[in-house]
N, C-alpha and C positions, 0 to 999 in steps of 0.2 A: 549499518549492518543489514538492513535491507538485500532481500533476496528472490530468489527461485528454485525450480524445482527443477532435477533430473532424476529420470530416472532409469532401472540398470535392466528391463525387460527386451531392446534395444539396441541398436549403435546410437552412439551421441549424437548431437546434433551439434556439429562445430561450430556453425556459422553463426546460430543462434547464441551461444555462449560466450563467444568473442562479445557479438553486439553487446549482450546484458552487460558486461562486467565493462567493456568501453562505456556503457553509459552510466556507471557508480555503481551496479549492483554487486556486490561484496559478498555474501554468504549463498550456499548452494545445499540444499535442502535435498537427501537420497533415503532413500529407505534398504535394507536387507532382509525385511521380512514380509515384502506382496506376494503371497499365494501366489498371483496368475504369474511371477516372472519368474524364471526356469531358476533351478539352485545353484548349477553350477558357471550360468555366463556371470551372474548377476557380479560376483569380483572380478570377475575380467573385463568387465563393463567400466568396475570401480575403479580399477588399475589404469584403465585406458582415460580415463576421465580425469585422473590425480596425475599421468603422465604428462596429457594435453598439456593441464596446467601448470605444470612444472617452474615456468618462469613466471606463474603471479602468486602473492600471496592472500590467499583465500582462507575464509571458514568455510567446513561442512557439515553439516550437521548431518549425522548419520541416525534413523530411527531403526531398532534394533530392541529385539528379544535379551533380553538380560543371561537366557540359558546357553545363547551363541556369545558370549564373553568367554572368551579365555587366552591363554598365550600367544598359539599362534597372531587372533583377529588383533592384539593389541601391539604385535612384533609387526602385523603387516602395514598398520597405520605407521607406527614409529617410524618407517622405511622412506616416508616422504616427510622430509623436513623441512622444505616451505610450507607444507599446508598450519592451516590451525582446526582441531578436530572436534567438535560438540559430541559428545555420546547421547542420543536422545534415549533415557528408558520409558517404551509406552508404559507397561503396567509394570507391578510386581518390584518396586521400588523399596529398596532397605538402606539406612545409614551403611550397613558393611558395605553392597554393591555400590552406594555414591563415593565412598572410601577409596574404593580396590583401583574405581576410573580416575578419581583425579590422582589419585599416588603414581598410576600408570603415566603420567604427565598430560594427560588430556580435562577438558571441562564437562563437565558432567548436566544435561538438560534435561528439565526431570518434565513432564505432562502437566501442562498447569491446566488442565480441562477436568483434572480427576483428582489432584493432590488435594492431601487432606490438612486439615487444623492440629491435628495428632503429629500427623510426619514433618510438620514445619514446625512446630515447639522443640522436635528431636533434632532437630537439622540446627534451632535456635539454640540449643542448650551443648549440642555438641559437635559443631562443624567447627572450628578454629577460626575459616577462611573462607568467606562467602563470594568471592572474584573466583573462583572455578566454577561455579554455578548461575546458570540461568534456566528458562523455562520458554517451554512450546505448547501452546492445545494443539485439540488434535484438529486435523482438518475430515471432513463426513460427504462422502461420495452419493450416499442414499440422503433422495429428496426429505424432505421433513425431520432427519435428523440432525440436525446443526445445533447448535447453541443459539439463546438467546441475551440479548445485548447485558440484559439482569443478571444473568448467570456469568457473563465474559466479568466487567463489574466486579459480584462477587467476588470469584474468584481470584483478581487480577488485587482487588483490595485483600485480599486476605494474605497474598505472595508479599506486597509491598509492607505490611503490618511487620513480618518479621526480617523481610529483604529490602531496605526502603531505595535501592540503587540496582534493583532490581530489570534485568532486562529479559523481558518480555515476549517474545513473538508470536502471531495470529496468522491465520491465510486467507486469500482474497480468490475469487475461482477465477482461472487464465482465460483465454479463447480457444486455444487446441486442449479440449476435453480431453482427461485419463479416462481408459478402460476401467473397470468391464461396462459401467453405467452411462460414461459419458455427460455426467450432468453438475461437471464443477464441484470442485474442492473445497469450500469455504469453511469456516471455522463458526459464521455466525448465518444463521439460515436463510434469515429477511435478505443477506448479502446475496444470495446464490445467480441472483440472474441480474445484479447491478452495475454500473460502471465500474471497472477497477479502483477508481478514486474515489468517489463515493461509501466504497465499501474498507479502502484503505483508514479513511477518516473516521470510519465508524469505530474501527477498532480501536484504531490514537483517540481518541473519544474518550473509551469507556479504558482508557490508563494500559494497553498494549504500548510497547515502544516499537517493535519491530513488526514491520511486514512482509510476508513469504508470498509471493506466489504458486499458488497450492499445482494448478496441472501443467503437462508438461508444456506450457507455449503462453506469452501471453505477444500478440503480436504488434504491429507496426502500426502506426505512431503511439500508440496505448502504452509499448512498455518506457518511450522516451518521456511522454507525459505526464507519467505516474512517476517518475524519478524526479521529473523536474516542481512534482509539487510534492514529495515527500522529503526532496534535500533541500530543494531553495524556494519552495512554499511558492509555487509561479503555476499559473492555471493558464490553459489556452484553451479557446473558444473561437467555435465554429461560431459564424453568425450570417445570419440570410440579409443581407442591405436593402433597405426599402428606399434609401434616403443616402444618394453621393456626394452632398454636400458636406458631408459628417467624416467621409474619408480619411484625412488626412488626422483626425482626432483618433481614429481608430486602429492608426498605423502604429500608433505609438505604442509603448508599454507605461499601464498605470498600477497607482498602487493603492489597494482597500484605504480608504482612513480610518485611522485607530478609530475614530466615533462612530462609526456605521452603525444606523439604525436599523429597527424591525424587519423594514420592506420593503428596504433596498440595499445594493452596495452601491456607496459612491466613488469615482475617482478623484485621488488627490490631485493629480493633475490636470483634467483633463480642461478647467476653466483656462489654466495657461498656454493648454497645446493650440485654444482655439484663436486666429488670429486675423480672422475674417467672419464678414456678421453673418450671422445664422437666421434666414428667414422662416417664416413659422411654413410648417408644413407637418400635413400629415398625424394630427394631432387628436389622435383617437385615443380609445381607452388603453390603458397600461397595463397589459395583461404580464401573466408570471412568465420569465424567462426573454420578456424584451427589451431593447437597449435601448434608452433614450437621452435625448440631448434637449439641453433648456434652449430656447430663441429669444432671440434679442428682445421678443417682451419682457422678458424676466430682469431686463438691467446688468446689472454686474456678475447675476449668475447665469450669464448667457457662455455657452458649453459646456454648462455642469453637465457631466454622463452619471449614468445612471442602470444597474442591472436590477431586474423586479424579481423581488424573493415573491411578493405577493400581488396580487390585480388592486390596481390604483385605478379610482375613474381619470377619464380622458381632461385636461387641462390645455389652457390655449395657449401659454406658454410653453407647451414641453411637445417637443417630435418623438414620437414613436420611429425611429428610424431603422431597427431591423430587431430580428429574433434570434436567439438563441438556439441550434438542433436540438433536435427534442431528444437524444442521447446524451448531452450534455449539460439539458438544462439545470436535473437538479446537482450539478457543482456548484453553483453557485451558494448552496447551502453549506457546501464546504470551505468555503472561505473566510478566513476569518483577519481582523484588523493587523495591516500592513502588509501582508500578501500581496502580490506582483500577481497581474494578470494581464493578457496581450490577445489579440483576435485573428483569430484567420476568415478573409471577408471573402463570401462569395454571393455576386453582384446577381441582382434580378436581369435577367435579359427580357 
């Protein structure tokens, strides 16, 4: 259920939208209550957007004022019957309005940035049916206001206490900036200028299930990448090659070992991929974010690879043979045992 954002200030962006959902993203994240976008395109935007989609079936989650619920808005969702409909209420949330949305046949998404201990014991003691219900925070346009990871945490424990199947979404800031600020969507503030991935994990972390992409764009290769390690846990990496005799070790795809230590990740395969001897070279210090391979002084763990979470001094047995870009290095902190990860080599000339 992984997703993004559109939004209704605008004409869509087709092209874009295709790509996401071709690459697994599932749920599409709109608002009906931003100030800056006009009142009356903003359903003609919705209509043109739920039309588009007509032949896939999608979640939306709509953020919306509790006081624009009534007939009509509930008659014009009902209208597209492939879709599947979240009502997010940002504030002003009561057992009646969570009632009125799911009777209406829709799920009902309450603000998990603001809910309280009070309204979850109410929701505990008198909802019948907790599968109509999940939860969104909020994502914060102005710098310095985000959430922090304690507060995501809290919160996120306190939903699972009385929802233990509870699902959860966060948002991660895209690369095309929303108006009026421009400065990333995020949900958690330390995230606001981090790699998509990086900031994905932080929320899976701290007990989120779902990740949104908060502004309107997150672009090329980034939104492939962030799919491919949030559904089948596979990380790719840029790496600078210092060392081409390592090449054909790095062609391959490896995978974390369940045991991975402090400071480093190692590959399960890569003693197997290597099948020609590895002479020493290049055998400096092991600084954080560089790949290294063991040489045939090491004996039997001659092409052991190796990714440095931490600076290890320089060893005679082991090549330093290329680095990590320094936009991606700390992924490597997000990896965790049996994760798949693969390199994209670009060679020193």
């Amino acid at each position: 259920m992984h997703g993004f954002s559109i939004y209704l200030g605008q004409p869509i962006d087709k092209s874009y939208i295709r790509r996401m959902i071709t690459l697994g993203y599932t749920t599409i994240f709109t608002s009906v209550q931003i100030p800056e976008e006009d009142e009356a395109s903003k359903y003609r935007y919705l209509g043109e957007l739920l039309n588009y989609l007509s032949d896939k079936h999608l979640t939306y989650m709509i953020d919306i004022n509790p006081t624009l619920l009534n007939h009509s808005f509930y008659e014009f969702l009902q209208s597209y019957h492939h879709a599947q409909f979240m009502i997010r209420i940002d504030h002003s949330t009561s057992i009646e309005i969570i009632n009125d949305i799911i009777q209406h046949g829709f799920d009902c998404c309450l603000n998990a940035s603001i809910l309280s201990e009070s309204l979850l014991q109410q929701l505990y003691e008198k909802l019948e049916d907790f599968t109509h219900l999940c939860y969104c925070h909020n994502y914060y346009p102005r710098p310095d206001t985000g959430l922090t990871t304690e507060f995501v945490h809290h919160q996120n424990s306190l939903i699972l206490k009385y929802n233990p199947n509870a699902t959860i979404f966060g948002f991660i800031t895209g690369t095309t900036k929303r108006g009026p600020l421009f400065k990333g969507l995020p949900t958690i503030e330390s995230t606001r200028t981090k790699h998509p991935i990086e900031s994905a994990q932080l929320l899976l972390d701290h007990q989120t299930t779902q990740i949104l992409i908060g502004d309107s764009k997150l672009n090329t290769p980034l939104d492939e990448q962030l799919m491919n390690a949030l559904c089948h846990r596979t990380f790719t990496l840029t790496v600078d090659l210092f060392d081409t005799q390592a090449t054909s070790i790095l062609q391959q795809t490896h995978t974390v070992r369940p045991d991975n230590p402090q400071a480093v990740i190692r590959s399960q395969e890569a003693r197997h991929y290597c099948t020609s001897e590895m002479n020493a070279y290049n055998t400096t210090n092991r600084d954080t974010g560089t790949v290294t391979i063991d040489n045939k002084l090491n004996g039997r763990y001659q092409g052991e690879l190796q990714l440095l979470k931490a600076d290890l001094p320089a060893h005679p047995h082991v090549n330093v043979i290329g680095k990590i870009c320094e936009s991606e290095r700390r992924l490597i902190h997000c990896m965790k045992p049996n994760d798949t990860f693969k390199f994209i080599i670009k060679t020193r000339e």
